[in-house]
py3Dmol code that shows the C-alpha trace and the ligand (Angstrom):
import py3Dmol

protein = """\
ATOM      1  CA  UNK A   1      95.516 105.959  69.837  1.00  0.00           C
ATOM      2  CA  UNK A   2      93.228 104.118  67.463  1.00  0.00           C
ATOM      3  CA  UNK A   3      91.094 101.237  68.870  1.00  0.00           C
ATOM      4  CA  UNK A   4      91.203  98.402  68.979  1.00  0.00           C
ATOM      5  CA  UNK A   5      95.131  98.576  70.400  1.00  0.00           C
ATOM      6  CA  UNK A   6      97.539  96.506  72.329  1.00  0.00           C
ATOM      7  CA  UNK A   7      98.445  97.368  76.196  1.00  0.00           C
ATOM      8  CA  UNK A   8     101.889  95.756  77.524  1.00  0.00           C
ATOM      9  CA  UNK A   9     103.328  95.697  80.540  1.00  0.00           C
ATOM     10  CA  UNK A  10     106.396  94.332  82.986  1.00  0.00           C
ATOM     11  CA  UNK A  11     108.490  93.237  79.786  1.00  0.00           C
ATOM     12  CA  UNK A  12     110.972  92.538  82.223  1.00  0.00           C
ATOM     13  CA  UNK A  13     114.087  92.473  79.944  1.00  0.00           C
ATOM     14  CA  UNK A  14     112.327  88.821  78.861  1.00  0.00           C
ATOM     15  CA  UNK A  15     113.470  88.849  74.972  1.00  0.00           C
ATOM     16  CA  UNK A  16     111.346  85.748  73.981  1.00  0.00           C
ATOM     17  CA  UNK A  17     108.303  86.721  75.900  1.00  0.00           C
ATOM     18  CA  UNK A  18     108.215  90.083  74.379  1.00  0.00           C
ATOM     19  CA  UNK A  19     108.971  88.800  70.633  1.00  0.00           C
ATOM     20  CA  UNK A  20     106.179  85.906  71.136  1.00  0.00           C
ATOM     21  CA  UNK A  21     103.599  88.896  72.255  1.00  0.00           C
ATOM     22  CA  UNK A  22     105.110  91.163  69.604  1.00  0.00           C
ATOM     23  CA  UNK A  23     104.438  88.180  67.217  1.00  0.00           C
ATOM     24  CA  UNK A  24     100.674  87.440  68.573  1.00  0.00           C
ATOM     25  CA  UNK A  25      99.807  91.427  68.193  1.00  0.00           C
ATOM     26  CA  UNK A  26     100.888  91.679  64.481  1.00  0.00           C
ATOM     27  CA  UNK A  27      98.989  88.491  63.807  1.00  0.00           C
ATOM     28  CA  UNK A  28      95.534  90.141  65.154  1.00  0.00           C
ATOM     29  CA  UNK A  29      96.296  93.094  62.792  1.00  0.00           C
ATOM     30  CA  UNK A  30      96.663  95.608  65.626  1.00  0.00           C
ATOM     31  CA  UNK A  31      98.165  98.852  64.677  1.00  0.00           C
ATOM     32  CA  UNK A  32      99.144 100.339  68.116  1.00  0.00           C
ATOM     33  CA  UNK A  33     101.085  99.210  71.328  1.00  0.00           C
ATOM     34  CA  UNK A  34     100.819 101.374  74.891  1.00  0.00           C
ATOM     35  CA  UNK A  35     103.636 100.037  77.108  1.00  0.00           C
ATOM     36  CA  UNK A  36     103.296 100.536  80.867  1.00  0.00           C
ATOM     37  CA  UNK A  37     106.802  99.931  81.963  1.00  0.00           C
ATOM     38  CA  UNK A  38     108.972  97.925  83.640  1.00  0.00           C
ATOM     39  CA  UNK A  39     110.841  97.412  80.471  1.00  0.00           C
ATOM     40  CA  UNK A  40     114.248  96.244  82.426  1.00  0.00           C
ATOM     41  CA  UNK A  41     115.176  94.290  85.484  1.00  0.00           C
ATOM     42  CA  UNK A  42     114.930  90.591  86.864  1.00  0.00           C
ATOM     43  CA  UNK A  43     115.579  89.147  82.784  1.00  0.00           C
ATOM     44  CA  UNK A  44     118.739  89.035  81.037  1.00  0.00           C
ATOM     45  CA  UNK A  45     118.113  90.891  77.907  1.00  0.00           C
ATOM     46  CA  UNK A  46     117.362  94.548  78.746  1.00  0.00           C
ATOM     47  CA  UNK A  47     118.932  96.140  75.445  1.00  0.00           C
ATOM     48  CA  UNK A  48     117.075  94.276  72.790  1.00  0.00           C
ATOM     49  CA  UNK A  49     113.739  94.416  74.471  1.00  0.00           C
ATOM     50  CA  UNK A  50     114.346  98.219  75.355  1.00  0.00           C
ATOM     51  CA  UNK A  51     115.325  98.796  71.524  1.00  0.00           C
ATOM     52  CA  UNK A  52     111.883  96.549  70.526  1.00  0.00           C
ATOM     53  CA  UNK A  53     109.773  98.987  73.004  1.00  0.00           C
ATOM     54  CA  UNK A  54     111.349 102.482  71.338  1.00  0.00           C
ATOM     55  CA  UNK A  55     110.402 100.802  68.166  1.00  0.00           C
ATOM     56  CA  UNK A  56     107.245  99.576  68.171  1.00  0.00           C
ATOM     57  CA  UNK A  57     105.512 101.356  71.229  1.00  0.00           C
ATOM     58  CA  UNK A  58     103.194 104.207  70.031  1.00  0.00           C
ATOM     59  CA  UNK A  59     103.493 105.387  73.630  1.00  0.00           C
ATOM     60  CA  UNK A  60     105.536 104.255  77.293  1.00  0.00           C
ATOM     61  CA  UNK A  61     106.021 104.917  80.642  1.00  0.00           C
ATOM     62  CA  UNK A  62     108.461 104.450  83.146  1.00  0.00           C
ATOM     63  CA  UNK A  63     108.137 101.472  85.676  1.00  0.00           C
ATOM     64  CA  UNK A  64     109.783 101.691  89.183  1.00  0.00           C
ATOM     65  CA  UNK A  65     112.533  99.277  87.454  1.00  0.00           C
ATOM     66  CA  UNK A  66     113.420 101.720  84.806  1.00  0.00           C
ATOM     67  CA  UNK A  67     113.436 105.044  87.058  1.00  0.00           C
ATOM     68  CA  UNK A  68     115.980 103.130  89.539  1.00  0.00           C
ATOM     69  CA  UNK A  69     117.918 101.907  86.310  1.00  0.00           C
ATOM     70  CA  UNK A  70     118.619 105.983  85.693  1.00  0.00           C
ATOM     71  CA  UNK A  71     118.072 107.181  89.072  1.00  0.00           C
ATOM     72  CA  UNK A  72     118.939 104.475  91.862  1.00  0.00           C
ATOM     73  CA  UNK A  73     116.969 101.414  93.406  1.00  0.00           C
ATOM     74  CA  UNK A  74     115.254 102.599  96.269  1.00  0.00           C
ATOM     75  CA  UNK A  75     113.485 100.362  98.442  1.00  0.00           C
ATOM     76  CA  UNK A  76     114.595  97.348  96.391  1.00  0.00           C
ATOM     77  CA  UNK A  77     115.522  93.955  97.686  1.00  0.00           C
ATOM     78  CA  UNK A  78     119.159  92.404  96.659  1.00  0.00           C
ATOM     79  CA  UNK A  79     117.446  90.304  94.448  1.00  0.00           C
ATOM     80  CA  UNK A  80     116.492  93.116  92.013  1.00  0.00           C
ATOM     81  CA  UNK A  81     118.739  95.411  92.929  1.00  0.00           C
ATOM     82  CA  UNK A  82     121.667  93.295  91.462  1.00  0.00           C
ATOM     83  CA  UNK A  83     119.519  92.909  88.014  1.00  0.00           C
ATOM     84  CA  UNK A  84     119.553  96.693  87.923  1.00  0.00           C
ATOM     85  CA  UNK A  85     123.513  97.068  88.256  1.00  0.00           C
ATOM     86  CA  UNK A  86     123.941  94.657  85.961  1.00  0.00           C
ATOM     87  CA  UNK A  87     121.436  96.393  83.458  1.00  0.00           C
ATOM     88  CA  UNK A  88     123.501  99.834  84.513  1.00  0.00           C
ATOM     89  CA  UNK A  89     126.835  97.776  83.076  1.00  0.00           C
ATOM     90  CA  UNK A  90     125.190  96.766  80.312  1.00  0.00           C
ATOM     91  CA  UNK A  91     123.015 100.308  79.167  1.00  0.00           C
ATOM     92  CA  UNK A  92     124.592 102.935  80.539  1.00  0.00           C
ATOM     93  CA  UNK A  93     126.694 104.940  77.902  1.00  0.00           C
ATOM     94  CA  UNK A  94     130.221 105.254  78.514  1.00  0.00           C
ATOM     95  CA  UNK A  95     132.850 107.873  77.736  1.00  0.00           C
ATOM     96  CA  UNK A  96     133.369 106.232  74.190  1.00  0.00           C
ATOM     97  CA  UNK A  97     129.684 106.707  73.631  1.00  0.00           C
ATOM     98  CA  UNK A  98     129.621 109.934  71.976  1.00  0.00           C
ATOM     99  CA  UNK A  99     126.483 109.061  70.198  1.00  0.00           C
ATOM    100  CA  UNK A 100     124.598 105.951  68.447  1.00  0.00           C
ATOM    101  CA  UNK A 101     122.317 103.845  69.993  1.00  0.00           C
ATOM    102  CA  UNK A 102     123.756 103.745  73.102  1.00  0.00           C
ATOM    103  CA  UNK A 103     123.124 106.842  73.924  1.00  0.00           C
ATOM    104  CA  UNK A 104     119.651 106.791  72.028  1.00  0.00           C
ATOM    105  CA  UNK A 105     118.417 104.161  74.090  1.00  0.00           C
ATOM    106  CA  UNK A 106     119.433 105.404  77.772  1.00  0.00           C
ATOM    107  CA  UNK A 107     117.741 108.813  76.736  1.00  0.00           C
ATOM    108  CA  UNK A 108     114.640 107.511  75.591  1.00  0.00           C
ATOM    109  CA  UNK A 109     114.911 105.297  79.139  1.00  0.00           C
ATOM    110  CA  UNK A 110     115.721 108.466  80.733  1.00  0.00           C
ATOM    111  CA  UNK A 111     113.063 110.336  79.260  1.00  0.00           C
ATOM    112  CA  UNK A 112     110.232 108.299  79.608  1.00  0.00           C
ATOM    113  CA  UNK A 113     106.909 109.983  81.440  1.00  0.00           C
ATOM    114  CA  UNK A 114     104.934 108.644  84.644  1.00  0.00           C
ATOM    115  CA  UNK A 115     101.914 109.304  83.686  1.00  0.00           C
ATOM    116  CA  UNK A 116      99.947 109.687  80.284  1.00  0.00           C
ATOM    117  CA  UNK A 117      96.516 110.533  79.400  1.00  0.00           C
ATOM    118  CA  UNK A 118      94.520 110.402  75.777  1.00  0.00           C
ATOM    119  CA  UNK A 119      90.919 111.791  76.785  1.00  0.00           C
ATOM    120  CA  UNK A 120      89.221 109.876  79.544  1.00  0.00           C
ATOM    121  CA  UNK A 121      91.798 107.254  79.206  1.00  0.00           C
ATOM    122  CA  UNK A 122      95.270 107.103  81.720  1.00  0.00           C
ATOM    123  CA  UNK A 123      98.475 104.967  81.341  1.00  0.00           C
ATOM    124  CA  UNK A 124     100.096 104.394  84.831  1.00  0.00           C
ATOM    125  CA  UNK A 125     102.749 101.701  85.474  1.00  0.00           C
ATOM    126  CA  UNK A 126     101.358 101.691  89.261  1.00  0.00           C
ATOM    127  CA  UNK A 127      98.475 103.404  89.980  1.00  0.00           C
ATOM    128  CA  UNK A 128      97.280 107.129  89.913  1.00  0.00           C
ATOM    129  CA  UNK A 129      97.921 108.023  93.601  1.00  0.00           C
ATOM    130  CA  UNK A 130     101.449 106.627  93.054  1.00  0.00           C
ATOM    131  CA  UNK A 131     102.389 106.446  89.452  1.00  0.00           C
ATOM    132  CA  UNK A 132     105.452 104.293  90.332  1.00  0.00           C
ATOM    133  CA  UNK A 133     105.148 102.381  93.751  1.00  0.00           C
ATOM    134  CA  UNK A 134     101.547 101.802  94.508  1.00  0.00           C
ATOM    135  CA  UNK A 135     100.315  97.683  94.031  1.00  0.00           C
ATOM    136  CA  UNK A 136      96.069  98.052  93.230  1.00  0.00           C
ATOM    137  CA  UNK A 137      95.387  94.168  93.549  1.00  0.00           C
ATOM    138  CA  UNK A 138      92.253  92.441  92.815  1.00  0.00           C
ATOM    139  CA  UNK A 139      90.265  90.817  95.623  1.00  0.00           C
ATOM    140  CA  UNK A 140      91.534  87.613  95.148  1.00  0.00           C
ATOM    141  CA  UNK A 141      95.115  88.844  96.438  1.00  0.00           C
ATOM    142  CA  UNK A 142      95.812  88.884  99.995  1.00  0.00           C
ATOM    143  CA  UNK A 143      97.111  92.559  99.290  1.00  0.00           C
ATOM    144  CA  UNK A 144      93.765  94.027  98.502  1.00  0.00           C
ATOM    145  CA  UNK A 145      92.602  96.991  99.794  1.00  0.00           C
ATOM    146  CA  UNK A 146      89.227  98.738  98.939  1.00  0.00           C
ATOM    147  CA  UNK A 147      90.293 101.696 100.787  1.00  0.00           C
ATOM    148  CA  UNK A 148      93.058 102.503  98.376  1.00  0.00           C
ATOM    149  CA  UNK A 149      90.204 102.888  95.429  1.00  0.00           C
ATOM    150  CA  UNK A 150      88.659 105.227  97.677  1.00  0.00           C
ATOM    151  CA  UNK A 151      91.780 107.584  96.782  1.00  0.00           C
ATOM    152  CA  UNK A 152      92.748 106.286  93.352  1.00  0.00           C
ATOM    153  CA  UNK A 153      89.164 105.952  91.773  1.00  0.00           C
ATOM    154  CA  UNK A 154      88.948 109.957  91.730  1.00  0.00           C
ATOM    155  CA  UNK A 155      91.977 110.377  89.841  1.00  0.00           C
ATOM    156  CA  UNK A 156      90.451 108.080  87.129  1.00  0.00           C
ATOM    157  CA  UNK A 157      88.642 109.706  84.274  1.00  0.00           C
ATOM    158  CA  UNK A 158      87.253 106.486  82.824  1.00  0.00           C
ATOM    159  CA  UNK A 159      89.749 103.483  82.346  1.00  0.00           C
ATOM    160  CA  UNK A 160      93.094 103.694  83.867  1.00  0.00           C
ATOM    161  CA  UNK A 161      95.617 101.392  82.589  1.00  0.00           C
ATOM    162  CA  UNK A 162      98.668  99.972  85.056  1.00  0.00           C
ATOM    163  CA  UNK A 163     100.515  96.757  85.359  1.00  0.00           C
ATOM    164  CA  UNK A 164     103.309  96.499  88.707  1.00  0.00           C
ATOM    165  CA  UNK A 165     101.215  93.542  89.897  1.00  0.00           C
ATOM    166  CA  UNK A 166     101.690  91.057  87.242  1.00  0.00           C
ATOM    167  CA  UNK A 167      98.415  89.783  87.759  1.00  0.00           C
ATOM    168  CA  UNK A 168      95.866  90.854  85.308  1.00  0.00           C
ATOM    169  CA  UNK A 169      92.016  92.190  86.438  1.00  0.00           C
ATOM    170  CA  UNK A 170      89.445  94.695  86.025  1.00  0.00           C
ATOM    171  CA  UNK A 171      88.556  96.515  88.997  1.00  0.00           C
ATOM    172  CA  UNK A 172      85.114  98.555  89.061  1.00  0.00           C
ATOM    173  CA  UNK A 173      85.087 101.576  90.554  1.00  0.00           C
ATOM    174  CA  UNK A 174      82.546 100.188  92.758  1.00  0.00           C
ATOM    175  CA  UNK A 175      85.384  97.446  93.918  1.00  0.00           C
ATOM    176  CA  UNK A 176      83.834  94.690  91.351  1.00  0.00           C
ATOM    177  CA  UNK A 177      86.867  92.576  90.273  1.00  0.00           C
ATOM    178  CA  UNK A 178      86.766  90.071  87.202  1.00  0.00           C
ATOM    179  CA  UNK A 179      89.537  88.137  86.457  1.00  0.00           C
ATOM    180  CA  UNK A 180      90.356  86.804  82.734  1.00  0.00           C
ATOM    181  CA  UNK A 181      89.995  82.994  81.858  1.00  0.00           C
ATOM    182  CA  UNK A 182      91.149  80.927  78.588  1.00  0.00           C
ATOM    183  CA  UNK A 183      87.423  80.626  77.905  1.00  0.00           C
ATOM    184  CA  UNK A 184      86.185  83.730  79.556  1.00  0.00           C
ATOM    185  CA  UNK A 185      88.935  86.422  78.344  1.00  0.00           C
ATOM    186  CA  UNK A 186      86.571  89.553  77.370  1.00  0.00           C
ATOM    187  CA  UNK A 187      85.048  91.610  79.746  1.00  0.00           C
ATOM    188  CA  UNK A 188      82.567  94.293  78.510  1.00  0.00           C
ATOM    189  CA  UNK A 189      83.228  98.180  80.201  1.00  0.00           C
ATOM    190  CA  UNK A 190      79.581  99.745  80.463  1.00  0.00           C
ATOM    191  CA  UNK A 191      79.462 103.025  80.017  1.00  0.00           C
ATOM    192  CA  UNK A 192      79.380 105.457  82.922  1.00  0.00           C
ATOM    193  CA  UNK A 193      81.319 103.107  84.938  1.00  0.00           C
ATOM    194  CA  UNK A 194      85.462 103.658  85.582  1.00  0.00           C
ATOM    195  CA  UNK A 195      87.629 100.982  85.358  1.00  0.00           C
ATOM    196  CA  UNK A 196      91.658 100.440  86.600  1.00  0.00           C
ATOM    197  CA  UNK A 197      92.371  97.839  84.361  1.00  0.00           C
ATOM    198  CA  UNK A 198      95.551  96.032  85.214  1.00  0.00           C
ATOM    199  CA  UNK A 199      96.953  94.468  81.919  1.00  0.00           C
ATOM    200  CA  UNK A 200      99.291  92.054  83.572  1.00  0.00           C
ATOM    201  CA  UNK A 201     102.767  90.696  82.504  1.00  0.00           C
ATOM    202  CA  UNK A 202     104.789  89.898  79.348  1.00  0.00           C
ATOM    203  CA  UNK A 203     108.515  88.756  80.915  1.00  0.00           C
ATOM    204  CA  UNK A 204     107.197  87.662  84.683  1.00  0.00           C
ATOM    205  CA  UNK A 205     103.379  86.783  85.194  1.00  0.00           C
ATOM    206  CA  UNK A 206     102.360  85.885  88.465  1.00  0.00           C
ATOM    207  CA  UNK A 207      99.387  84.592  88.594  1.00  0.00           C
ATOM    208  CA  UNK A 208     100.125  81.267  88.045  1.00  0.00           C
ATOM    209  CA  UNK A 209      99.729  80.840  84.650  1.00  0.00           C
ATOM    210  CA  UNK A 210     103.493  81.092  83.291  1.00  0.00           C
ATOM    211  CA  UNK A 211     102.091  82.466  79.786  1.00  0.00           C
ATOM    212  CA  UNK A 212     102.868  86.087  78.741  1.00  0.00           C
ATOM    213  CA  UNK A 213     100.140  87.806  78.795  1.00  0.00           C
ATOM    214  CA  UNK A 214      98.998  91.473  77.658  1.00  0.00           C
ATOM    215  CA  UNK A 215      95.436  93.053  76.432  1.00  0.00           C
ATOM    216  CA  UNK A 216      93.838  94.881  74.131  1.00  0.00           C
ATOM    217  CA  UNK A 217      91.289  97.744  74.174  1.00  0.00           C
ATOM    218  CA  UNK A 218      88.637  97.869  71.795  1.00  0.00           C
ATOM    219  CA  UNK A 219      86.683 100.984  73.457  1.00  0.00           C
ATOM    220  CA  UNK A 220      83.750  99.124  74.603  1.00  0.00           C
ATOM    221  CA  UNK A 221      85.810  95.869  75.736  1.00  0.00           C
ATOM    222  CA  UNK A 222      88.831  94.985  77.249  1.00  0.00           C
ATOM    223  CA  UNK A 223      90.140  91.557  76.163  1.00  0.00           C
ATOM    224  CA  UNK A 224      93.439  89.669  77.720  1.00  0.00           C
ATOM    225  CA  UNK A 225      96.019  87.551  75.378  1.00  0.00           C
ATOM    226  CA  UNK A 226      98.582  84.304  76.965  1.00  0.00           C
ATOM    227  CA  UNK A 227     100.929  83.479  74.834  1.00  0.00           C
ATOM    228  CA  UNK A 228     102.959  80.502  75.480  1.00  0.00           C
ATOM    229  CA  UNK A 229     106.754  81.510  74.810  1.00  0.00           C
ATOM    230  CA  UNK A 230     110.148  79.627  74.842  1.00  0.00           C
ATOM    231  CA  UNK A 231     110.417  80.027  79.205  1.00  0.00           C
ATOM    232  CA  UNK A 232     113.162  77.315  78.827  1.00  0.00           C
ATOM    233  CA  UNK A 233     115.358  79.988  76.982  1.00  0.00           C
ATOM    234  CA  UNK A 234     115.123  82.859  79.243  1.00  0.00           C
ATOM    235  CA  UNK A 235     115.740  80.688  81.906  1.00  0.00           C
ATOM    236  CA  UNK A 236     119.065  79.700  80.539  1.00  0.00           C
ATOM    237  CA  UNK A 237     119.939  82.852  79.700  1.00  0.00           C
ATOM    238  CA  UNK A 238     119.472  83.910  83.749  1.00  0.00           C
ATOM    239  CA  UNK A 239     121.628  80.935  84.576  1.00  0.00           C
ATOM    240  CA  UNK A 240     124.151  81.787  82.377  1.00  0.00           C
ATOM    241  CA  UNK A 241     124.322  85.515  84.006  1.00  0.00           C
ATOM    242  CA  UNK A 242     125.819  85.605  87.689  1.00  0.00           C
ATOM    243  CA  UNK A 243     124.000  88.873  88.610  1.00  0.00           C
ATOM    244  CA  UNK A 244     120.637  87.300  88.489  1.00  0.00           C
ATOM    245  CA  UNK A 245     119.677  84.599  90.456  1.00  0.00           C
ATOM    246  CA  UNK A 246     118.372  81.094  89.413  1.00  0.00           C
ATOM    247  CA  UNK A 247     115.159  81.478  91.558  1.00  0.00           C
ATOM    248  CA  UNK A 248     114.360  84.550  88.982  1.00  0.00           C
ATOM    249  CA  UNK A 249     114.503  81.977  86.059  1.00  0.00           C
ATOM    250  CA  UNK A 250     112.921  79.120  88.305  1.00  0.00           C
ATOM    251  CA  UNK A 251     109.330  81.759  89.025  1.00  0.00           C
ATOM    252  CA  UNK A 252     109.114  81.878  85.262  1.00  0.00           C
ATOM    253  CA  UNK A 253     108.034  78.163  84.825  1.00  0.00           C
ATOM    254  CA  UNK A 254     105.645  78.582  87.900  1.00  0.00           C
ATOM    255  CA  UNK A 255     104.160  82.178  86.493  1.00  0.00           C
ATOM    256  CA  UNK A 256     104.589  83.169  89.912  1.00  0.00           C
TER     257      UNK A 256
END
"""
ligand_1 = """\
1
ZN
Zn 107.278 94.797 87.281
"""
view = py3Dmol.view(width=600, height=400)
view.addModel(protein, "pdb")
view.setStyle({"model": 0}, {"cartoon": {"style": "trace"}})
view.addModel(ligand_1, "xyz")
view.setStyle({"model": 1}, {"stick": {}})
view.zoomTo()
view.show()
């Protein structure tokens, strides 16, 4: 891919997040979009923002949301687990799908990779010990663990990108973490030095800062994006939908 580019992640089925990001990318003049996965579950519009992915994406992966939308939801709570059946109802081809977009879309789903790599660069939904499961935090997450770089950092050429957490950070291979700010929201990657970079997400951040957010690599830099985006709208949308709970629209105002 050609630097500088755009890295999304955890779309989320969140149609107004992912338009309001799509909408910030073209207006920085950025050619190219990676997309880490997580395309569907928890939002209520998992056809139009798969559709916007298979179009403007130069590359994907699969999240752990998508592989149990084609395969099944292991180890997921009742909470997400209804979001997926009711993405299955609304993606899955039926018999009267003999082709069309339909069909197009669930094999693209179905066909999306765990892992990619361009050169010394690697595009992981989770992390590289566990392309789909594994949650790399930053320190400032109760669910940090150094020891876990001890096994992932290996695997890492020079920058792997992932998302899973929703909470964006650079983590040094030497367990340095940074975290982005409005004011502060470029971090430099020196050279001989590997980096996970965790992009964070467009349809659910968690954080605490409710604004999608996404980055962009410019070979030497990593810099993060928040975009504000209509939350009020999604939110009605998930209220409006009986297979996904209010508390799902309710995190989106908190970014958490
Ligand atoms: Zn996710």
């Amino acid at each position: 891919m050609k630097t500088p580019f755009a890295v999304i992640s955890d779309l989320h089925a969140n149609l107004e997040a992912l338009e309001a990001v799509l909408a910030d990318i073209d207006a920085q003049g950025l050619g190219e979009i990676a997309c880490l996965g997580d395309i569907v579950g928890y939002g209520p519009d998992p056809g139009p923002v798969a559709d916007l992915v298979r179009e403007r994406a130069t590359k994907a992966v699969a999240g752990n949301h998508d592989w149990a939308l084609i395969n099944r939801p292991l180890g997921f709570n009742p909470l997400a687990k209804d979001v997926i059946e009711y993405t299955r109802d609304m993606l899955e081809p039926k018999f009267y799908h003999l082709f069309g977009e339909t069909r197009e879309r669930w094999a693209y789903l179905e066909g999306l990779p765990t892992v990619l790599e361009e050169g010394d660069l690697a595009f992981v939904h989770a992390s590289l010990r566990d392309p789909l499961m594994d949650y790399c935090f930053g320190d400032r997450h109760p669910m940090w663990n150094p020891k876990q770089l001890e096994e992932i950092f290996p695997k890492v050429k020079r920058i792997c990108f992932a998302g899973h957490t929703h909470y964006p950070a650079v983590i040094r291979d030497d367990a340095v973490c940074w975290y982005p700010k409005d004011d502060a929201p470029r971090f430099p990657l020196e050279a001989g030095r590997k980096y996970i970079v965790n992009v964070g997400s467009v349809g659910q951040p968690r954080d605490g800062d409710p604004r999608a957010c996404y980055a962009v690599f410019e070979g030497d830099a990593v810099r993060y994006r928040r975009v504000p985006y209509d939350v009020e709208r999604t939110r009605d949308k998930i209220i409006a939908i009986d297979a996904i709970e209010v508390r799902l629209g309710d995190r989106l105002r908190e970014g958490k």
